[in-house]
N, C-alpha and C positions, 0 to 999 in steps of 0.2 A: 139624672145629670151627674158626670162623674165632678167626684170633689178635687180641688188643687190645694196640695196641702204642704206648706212650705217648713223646713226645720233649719233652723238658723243657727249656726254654733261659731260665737267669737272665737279665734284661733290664739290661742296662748295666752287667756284672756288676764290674769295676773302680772305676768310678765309686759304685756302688750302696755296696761294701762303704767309699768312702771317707765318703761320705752318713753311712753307719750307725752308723761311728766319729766321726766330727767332726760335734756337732751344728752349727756353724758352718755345714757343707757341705749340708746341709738345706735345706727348703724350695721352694715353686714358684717361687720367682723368683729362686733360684742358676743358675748356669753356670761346670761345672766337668768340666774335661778332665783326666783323666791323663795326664802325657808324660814320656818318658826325660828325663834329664840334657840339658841341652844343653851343658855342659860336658864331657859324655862322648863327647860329639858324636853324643847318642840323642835329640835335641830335637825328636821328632814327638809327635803324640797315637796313645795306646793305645786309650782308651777316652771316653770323653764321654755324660753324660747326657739324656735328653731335651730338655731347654732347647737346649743346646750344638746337640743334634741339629736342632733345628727351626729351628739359622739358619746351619745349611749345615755346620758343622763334622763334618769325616769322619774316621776312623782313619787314620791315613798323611799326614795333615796337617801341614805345620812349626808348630814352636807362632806363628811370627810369621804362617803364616797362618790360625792359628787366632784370633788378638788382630783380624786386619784383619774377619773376619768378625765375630766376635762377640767387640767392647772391652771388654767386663766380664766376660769368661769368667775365672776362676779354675785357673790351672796347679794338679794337684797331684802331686807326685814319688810309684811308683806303690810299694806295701811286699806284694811278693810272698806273703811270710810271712802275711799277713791273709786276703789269696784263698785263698791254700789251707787254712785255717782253717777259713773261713765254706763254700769247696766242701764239706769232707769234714760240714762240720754239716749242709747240705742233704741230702749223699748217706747219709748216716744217717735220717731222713726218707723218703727211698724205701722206703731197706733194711726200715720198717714195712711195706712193702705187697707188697712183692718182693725174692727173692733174685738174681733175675734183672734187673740193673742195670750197663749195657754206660755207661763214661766216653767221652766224643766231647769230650774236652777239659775247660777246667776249669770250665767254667760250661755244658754241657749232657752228656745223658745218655738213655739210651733207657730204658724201663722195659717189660717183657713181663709183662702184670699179666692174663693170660687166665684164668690158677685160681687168682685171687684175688677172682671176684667174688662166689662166694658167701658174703665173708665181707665186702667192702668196698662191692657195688656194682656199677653196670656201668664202663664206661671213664669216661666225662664225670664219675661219680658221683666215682670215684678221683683223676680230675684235676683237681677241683674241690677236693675236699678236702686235699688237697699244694698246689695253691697259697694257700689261706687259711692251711694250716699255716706255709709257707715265711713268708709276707708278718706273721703274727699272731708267731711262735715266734723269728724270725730278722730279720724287719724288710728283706725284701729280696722283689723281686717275680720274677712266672716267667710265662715264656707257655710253653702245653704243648697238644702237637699229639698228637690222638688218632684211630688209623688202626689198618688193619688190616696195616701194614709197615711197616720202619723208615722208607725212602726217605719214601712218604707221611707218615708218624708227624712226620718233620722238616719235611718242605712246612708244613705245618698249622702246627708253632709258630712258623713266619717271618711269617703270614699276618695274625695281629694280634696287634698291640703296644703296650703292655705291658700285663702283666698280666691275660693273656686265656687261654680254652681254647677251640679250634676243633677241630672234630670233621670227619671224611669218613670215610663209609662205602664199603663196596664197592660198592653200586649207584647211585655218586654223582659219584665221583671224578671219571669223565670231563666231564660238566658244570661240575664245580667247579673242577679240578685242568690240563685239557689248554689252557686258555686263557692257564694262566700262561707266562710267558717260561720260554723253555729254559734259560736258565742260571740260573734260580730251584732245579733239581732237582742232588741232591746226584750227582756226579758230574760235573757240565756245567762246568769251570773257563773261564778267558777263552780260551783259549785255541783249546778245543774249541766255545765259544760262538762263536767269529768262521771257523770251520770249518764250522759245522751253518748260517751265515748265508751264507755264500758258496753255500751249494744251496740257498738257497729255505727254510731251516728255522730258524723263529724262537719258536715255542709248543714244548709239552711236547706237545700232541696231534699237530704237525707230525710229532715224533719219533716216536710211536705210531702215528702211516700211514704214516712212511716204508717199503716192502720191507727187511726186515732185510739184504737183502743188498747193499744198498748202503751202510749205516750200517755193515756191517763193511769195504766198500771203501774208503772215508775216513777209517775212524778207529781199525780195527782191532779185537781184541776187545773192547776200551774201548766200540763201537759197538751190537756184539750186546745186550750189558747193558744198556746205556741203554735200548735197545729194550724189551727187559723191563720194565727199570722205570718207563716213560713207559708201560705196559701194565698194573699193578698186579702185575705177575709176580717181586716181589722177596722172595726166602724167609728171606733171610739171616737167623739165628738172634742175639736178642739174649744174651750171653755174661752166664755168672754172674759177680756183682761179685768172687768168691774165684779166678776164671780168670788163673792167670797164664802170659803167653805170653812166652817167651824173646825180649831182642831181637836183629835180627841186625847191630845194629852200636850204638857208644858214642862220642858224641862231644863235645865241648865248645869254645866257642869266645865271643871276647871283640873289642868293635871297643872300639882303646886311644883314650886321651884326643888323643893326639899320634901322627901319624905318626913310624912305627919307621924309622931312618936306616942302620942296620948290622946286622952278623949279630948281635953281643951283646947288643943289642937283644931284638929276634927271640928269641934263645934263653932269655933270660928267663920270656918270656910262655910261651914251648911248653912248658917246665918248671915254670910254673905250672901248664898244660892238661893234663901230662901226668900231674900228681900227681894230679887229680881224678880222669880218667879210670881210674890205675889202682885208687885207689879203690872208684871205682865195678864196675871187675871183677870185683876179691875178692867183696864184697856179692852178685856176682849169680854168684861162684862159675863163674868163665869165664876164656876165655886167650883171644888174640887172635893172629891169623898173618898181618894184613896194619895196616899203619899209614898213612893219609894225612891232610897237612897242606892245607888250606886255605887261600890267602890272596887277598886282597882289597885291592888295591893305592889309590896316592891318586887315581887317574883312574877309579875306583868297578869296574875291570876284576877279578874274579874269576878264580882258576885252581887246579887241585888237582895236589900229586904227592906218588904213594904208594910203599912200599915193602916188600917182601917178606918178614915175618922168618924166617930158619930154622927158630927153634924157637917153639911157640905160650907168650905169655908173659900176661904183671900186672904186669912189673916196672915201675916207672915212669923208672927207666936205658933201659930197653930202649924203654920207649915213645920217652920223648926223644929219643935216640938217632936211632933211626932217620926222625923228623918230623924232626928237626932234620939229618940227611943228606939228606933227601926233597927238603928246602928247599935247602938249599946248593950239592944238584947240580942243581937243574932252574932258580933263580928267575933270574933274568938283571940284577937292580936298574935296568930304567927308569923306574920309579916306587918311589917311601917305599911303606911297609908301611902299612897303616890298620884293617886287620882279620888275627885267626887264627882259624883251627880245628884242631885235631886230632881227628882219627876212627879209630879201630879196629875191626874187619870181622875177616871169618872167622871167627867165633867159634865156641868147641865148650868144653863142661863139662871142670869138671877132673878130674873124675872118670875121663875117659876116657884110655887111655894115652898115653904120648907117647915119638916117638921121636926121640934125640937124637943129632946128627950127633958126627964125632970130635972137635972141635973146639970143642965145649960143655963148659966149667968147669962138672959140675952139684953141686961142693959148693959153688962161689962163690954159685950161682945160687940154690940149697937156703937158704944164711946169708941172701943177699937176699931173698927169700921170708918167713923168719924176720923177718929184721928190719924190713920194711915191716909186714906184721903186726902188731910189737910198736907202731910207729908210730900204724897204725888205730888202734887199741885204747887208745893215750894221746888220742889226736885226742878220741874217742870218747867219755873220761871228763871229759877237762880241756878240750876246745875244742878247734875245728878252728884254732888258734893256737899250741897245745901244742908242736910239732912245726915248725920252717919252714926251708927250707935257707938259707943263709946270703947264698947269692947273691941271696935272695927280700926278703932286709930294704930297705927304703927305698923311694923310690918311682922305678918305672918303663913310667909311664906305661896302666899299666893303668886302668881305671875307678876314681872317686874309691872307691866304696864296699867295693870288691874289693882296692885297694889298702893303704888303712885298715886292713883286715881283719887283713892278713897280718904287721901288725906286733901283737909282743906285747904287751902292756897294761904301760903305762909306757914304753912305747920313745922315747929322744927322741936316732936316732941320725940 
């Protein structure tokens, strides 16, 4: 039985949800881009609506070259909290036609709606009726790609825009489909695009006659694949929306308003990164055995150093700790600090045993445990402000809005 495999991609989905909230931002004859802070010094475009788009304005844009192109474009600062509001209202919306609803991010989604038609229809039928729904119920538009694989299922909804359903069938694909540009197919990044063009390979059909055995010569198994799926040979099962897959690593990271000048700096911010992350551990019920720091210097130079912890941990002592050693022995300060990260890796359930060397305090470690917990859990009822260590009050140079945060309500210290 062939599968119907539908890929659904909100059209301007940033802009669209600011549209839908401010009637202000309406209309065919606005132009309006979402862009970071430039005060955070995140002053590019995120997103941009069709207007924007049809006079050149691109994501990665600085907003002053988004104003040279198009002077009456309207900045708007972007309220992450709405997108994911207005996604999970869409993705409810599927969940009527299918259980089977794989997220590719927050404004697209594949849907495997194959034993669903004797109840909705065939594919087009399905995907017709989801975008009227989306556009009538939510006021936000969708183009949706309807194939019999994901790989294709996504070509299709890139194909026409906005507010469109393009269909390709199995006995069609290569007509319709091997003409497009290689780097149109999911998997093809720029990278491997300017790889497959150094040998003569510039279509998606090029890639479907190349002998596979030269596509894994250049590009490894990354190669084979593509081979496949410039073939229509992609099986890959769309995952049910209730699938949750373990991740294997947690990381967090913040580019500050001002380049950081010293270590105390520096330590600030990692001990902000480090509270989230361990956080976010508990939650997902995990311990972490390796810690690395991220940084991104003011000459836009990136560089990572990690560190090994003895014992698999949450604590957020421990996470700091060790980022903040990571950092201390490896950085060299030829350049101010301008970006962090912290990342934690290795991870394994806590459920699972653990062994502790001789030299591990584990009733210290036990109270810490305890007491982070009890932490969560005011966070949790009273606000992620509830709770804040002391060195955290005031500002240091973190993001305006991050920063803000972290003072308790009334603070005027």
């Amino acid at each position: 039985m062939e599968r119907i495999i539908l890929h659904s991609d909100l059209n301007n989905f940033f802009a669209s949800v600011e549209a839908a909230e401010n009637p202000e931002y309406a209309g065919n004859d606005k132009f309006i881009a979402v862009c970071g802070l430039e005060e955070d010094r995140h002053g590019i475009v995120l997103a941009k609506n069709e207007n924007a788009k049809r006079m050149g304005v691109k994501t990665g844009d600085t907003i002053w070259q988004a104003k040279q192109k198009c002077p009456d474009i309207i900045i708007v600062s972007p309220h992450f909290d709405r997108y994911t509001y207005y996604s999970r209202l869409v993705r409810d919306i599927y969940l009527e036609y299918t259980d089977e609803v794989e997220s590719f991010g927050m404004d697209e989604c594949w849907l495997d709606v194959t034993h669903s038609t004797s109840l909705f229809g065939d594919g087009k039928t399905i995907a017709e009726s989801i975008r009227k729904r989306v556009k009538r119920e939510i006021g936000l538009t969708v183009s949706i790609g309807v194939s019999f694989n994901k790989v294709f299922a996504k070509l299709c909804s890139d194909m026409k825009k906005p507010d469109a359903v393009t269909v390709i069938q199995a006995d069609d694909f290569r007509d319709r489909l091997w003409c497009q540009k290689a780097g149109n197919m999911l998997g093809v990044g720029r990278s491997t695009a300017r790889t497959l063009e150094r040998h003569g390979i510039f279509t998606i059909g090029d890639i479907a006659r190349t002998p596979c055995v030269y596509l894994e010569k250049w590009l490894g198994k990354c190669g084979t694949q593509l081979h496949a799926y410039a073939n229509g040979l992609d099986d890959s099962p769309v995952e049910k929306a209730d699938l949750y897959i373990k991740p294997k690593s947690i990381s967090h990271g913040v580019t500050c308003r001002a380049d950081l000048e010293d270590r105390d700096e520096v330590s600030k911010v990692i001990l902000y990164l480090s509270g989230d992350i361990s956080t976010k551990l508990r939650e997902q019920h995990m311990l972490a055995s390796s810690v690395t720091v991220g940084v991104r210097d003011a000459s836009l130079m990136t560089r990572e150093y990690s560190l090994r912890l003895p014992t698999p941990t949450r604590s957020r002592e421990a996470i700091f700790k060790a980022a903040l050693e990571a950092f201390s022995r490896d950085y060299r300060w030829l350049c101010d600090v301008r970006a962090l990260t912290v990342r934690v890796s290795n991870l394994c359930d806590d459920s699972e045993p653990i062994a502790f060397d001789f030299f591990t305090d584990t009733m210290r470690a036990d109270k810490l445990e305890r007491k982070e917990m009890t932490a969560d859990m005011l966070r949790k009822r009273f606000g992620k402000n509830a709770l804040v260590p002391a060195s955290l009050l005031g500002d240091f140079k973190l993001p305006h809005v991050i920063n803000k945060s972290m003072l308790p309500p009334g603070f005027r210290g």
